[in-house]
C-alpha positions as CSV (number, residue, x, y, z in Angstrom):
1,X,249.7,103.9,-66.9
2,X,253.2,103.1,-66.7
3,X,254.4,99.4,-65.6
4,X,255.5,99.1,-62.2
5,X,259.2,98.8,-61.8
6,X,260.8,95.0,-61.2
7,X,260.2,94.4,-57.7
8,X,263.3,93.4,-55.0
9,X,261.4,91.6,-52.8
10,X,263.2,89.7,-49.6
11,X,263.2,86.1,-50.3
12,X,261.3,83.6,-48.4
13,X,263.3,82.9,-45.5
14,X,265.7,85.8,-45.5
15,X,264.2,85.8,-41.6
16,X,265.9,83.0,-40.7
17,X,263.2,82.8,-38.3
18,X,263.8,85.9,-36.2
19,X,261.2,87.9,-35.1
20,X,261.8,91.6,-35.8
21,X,262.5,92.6,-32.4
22,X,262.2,96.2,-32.0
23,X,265.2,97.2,-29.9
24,X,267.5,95.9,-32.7
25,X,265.6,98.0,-35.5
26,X,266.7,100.6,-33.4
27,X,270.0,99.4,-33.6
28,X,270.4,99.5,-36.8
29,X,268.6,103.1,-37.4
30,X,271.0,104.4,-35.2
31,X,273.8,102.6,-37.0
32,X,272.6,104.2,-40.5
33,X,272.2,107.3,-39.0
34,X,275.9,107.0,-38.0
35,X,276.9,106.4,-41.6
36,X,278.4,103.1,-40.1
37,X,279.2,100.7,-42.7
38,X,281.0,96.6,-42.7
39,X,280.4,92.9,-43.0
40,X,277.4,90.9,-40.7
41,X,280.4,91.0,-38.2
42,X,281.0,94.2,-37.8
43,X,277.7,96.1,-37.6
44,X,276.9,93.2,-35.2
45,X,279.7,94.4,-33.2
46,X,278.7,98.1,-34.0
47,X,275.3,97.5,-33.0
48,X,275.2,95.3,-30.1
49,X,272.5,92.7,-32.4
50,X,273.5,89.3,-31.7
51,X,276.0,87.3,-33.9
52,X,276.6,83.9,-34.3
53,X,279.7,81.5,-35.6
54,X,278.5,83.0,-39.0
55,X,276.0,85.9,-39.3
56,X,273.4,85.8,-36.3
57,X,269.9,88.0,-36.3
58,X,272.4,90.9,-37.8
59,X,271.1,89.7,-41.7
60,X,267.4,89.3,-40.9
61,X,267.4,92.5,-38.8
62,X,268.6,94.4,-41.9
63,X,266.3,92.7,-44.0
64,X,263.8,93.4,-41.9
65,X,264.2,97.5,-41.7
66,X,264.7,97.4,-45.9
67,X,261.4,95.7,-46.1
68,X,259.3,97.9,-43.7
69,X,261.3,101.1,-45.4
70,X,263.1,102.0,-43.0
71,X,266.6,102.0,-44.8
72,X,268.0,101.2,-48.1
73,X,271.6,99.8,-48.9
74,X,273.9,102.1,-50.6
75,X,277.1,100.8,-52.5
76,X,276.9,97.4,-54.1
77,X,273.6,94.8,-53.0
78,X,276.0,91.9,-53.5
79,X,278.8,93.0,-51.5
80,X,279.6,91.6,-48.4
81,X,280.4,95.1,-46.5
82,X,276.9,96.8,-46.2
83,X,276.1,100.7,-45.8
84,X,272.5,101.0,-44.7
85,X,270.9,104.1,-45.1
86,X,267.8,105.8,-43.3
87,X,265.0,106.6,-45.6
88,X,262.4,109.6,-45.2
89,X,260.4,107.2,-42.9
90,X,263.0,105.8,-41.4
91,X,264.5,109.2,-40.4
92,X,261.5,110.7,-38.8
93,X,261.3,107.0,-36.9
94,X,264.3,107.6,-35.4
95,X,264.0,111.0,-34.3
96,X,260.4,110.6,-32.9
97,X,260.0,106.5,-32.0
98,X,263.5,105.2,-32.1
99,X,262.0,102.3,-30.2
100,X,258.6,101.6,-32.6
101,X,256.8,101.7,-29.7
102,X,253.7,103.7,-31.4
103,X,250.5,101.9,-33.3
104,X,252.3,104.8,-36.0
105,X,255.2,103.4,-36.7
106,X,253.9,99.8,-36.4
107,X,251.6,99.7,-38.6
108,X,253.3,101.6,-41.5
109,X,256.2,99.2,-41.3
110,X,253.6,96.3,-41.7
111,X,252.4,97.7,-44.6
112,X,255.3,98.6,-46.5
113,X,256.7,95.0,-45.0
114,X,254.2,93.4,-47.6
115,X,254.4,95.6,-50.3
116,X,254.6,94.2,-53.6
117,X,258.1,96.3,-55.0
118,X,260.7,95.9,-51.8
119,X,258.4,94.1,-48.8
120,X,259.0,90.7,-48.2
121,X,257.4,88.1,-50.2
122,X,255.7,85.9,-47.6
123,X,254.0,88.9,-46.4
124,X,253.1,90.1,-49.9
125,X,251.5,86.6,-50.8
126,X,249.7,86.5,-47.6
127,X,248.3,90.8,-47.3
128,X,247.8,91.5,-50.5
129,X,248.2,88.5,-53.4
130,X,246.5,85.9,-51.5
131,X,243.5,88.3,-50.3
132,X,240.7,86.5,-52.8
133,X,241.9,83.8,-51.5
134,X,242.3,83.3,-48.0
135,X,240.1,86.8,-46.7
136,X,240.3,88.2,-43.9
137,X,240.0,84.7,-41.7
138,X,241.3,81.6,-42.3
139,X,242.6,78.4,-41.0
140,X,246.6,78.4,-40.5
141,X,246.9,75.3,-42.9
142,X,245.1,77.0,-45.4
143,X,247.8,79.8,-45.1
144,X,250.3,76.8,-45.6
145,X,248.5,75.2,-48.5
146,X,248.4,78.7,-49.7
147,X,251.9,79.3,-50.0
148,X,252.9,75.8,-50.8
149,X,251.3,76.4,-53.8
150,X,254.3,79.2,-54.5
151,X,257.0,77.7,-52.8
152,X,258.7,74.3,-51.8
153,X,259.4,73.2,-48.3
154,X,258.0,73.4,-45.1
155,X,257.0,75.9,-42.2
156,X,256.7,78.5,-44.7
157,X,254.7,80.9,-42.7
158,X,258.1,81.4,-40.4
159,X,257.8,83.8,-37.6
160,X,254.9,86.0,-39.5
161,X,252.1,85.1,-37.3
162,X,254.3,85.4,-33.9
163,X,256.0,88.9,-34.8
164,X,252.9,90.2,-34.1
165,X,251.9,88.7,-30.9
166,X,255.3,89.0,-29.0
167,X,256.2,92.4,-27.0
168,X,259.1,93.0,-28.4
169,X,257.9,92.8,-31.7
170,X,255.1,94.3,-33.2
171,X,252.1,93.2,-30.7
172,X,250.9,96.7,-30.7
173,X,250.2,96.6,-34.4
174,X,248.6,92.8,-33.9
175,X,248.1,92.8,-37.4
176,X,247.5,88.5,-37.4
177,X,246.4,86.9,-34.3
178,X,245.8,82.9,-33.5
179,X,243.7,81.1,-31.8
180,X,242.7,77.2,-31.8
181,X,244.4,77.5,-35.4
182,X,242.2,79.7,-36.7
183,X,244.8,83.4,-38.2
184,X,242.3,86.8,-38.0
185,X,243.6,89.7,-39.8
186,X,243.2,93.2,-38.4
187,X,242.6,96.1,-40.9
188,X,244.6,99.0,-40.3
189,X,243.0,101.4,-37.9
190,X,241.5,104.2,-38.8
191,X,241.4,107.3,-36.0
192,X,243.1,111.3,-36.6
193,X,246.3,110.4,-35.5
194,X,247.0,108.4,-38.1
195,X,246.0,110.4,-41.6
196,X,249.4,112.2,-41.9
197,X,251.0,108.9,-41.7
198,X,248.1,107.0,-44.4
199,X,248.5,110.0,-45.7
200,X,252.4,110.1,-46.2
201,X,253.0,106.4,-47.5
202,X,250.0,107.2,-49.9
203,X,252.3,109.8,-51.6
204,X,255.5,107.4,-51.6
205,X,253.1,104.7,-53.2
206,X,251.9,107.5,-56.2
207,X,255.9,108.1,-56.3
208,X,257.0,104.7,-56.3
209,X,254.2,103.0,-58.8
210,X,253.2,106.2,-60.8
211,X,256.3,108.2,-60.8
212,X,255.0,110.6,-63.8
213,X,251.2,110.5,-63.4
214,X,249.6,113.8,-61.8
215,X,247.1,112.1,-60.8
216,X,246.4,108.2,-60.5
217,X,242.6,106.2,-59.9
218,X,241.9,104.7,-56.5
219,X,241.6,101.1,-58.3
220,X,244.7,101.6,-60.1
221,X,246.6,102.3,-57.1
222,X,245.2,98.9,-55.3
223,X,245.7,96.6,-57.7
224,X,249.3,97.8,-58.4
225,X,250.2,99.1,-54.7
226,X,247.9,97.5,-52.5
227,X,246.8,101.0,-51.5
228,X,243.7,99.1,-50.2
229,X,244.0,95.6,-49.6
230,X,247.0,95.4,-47.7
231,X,245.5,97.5,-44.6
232,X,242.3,95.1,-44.8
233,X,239.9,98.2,-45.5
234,X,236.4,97.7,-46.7
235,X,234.6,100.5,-49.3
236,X,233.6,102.4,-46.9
237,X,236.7,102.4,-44.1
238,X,238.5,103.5,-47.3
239,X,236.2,106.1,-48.3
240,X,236.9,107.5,-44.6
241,X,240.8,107.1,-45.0
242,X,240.7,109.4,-48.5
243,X,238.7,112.0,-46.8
244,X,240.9,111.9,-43.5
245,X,243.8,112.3,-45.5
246,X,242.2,114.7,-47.7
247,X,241.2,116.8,-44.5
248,X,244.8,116.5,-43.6
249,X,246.0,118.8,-46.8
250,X,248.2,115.9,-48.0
251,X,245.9,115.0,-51.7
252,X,242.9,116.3,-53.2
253,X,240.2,113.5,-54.4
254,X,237.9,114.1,-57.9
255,X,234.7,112.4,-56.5
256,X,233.0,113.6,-60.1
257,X,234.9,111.1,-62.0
258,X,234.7,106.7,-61.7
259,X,236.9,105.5,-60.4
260,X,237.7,108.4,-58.0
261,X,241.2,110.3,-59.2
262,X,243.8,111.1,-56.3
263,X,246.5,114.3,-56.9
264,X,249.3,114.6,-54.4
265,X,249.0,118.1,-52.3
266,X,252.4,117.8,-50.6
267,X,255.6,117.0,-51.3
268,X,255.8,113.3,-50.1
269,X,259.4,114.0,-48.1
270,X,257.5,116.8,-46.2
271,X,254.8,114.7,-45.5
272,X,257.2,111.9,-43.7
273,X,258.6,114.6,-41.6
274,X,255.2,115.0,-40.4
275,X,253.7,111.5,-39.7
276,X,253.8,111.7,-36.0
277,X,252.4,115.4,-35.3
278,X,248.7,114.8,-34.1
279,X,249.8,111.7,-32.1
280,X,247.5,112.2,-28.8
């Protein structure tokens, strides 16, 4: 199998310590859509996302929709005039959510947000690196000793615990909830309206990890893609993904070989335009 490509993950506290709130995604998406391009400054004043004396949420807010996939940045990384531009996912966002107010296009944000090649890396240490780890419950300061192991300073967990409890973020998705110090993660849900979208970031994980393999092992796809881990899906919830997905017409599954194989049965830009089509 072919090494994964260098990953270009968002730094620690590219947040600043904004919450991704949702109306300004949509900002953004709209922005891209436009083909608008400039400085912090300028696609804050395009956008309407609040700027400060130097830069405001308008750098974590684009940070944010590159990590969940919802745009990449065309032109120059380095360069001070940016040019976001919508991706599959975060085309079909736009026309169908603009506001991420579905479960949908929550939870698929979440999951690309701690991906291991362009999430962000707080996320990716805490969903998918730090799994063995910490599980699926833990106390918050063993999330802080956790990631004091990879980084120096303090309040490294940032806003991820509250981005998912607030409104106007991603409360509907709930991935990590608190109480009395104690983090619970939620695994992914799994129901028919959301197998075209499983179904559709499976494909762009085969594309992105395995770019010339026809067919690629369920293990292999975890341990490079967090196919698995990151939604928080026991053997069996994942058995009934594959087979919702499968039922779906997006990837066939060879159940006669160990591990099971998976081969892609759509193109995966089809299957984004699709994600939202048995929402009830």
């Amino acid at each position: 199998m072919p090494e994964a490509v260098q990953h270009h993950r968002l730094p620690r506290n590219f947040h600043q310590s904004f919450v991704p709130e949702r109306q300004y995604i949509s900002a953004m998406l709209k922005f891209a859509a436009s083909g608008g391009e400039g400085d912090h400054q300028a696609i804050g004043a395009a956008t309407g996302i609040p700027t400060g004396e130097s830069s405001g949420k308008v750098p974590a807010i684009l940070s944010y929709c590159r990590g969940m996939g919802l745009v990449r940045l065309g032109g120059q990384e380095r360069s001070a005039v940016k040019k976001p531009e919508l991706t599959p996912f975060g085309r079909v966002v736009l026309l169908e959510d603009p506001y991420l107010k579905t479960g949908i296009s929550q939870w698929i944000s979440h999951l690309n947000l701690c991906g291991p090649l362009t999430g962000a890396d707080v996320w990716f240490h805490t969903f998918f690196e730090g799994v063995p780890s910490l599980g699926m419950r833990f106390a918050r300061a063993q999330l802080d000793a956790h990631l004091s192991l990879i980084y120096d300073g303090k309040e490294l967990i940032g806003p991820m615990v509250r981005m998912y409890e607030e409104d106007a973020s991603f409360r509907v998705c709930g991935a990590l909830a608190e109480s009395s110090g104690v983090i619970e993660r939620r695994p992914a849900p799994i129901s028919e309206e959301y197998g075209l979208a499983y179904g559709a970031r499976l494909l762009q994980l085969m594309a992105d990890h395995f770019p010339v393999s026809a067919q690629v092992p369920v293990t292999e796809l975890d341990a490079k893609a967090g196919w698995r881990t990151i939604p928080g899906w026991d053997i069996g919830s994942h058995q009934r993904v594959l087979e919702l997905i499968e039922r779906k017409g997006l990837i066939s599954v060879d159940r006669h070989m160990q591990p099971w194989l998976i081969r892609p049965a759509t193109p995966v830009e089809t299957a984004w335009k699709c994600i939202y089509a048995d929402l009830l």
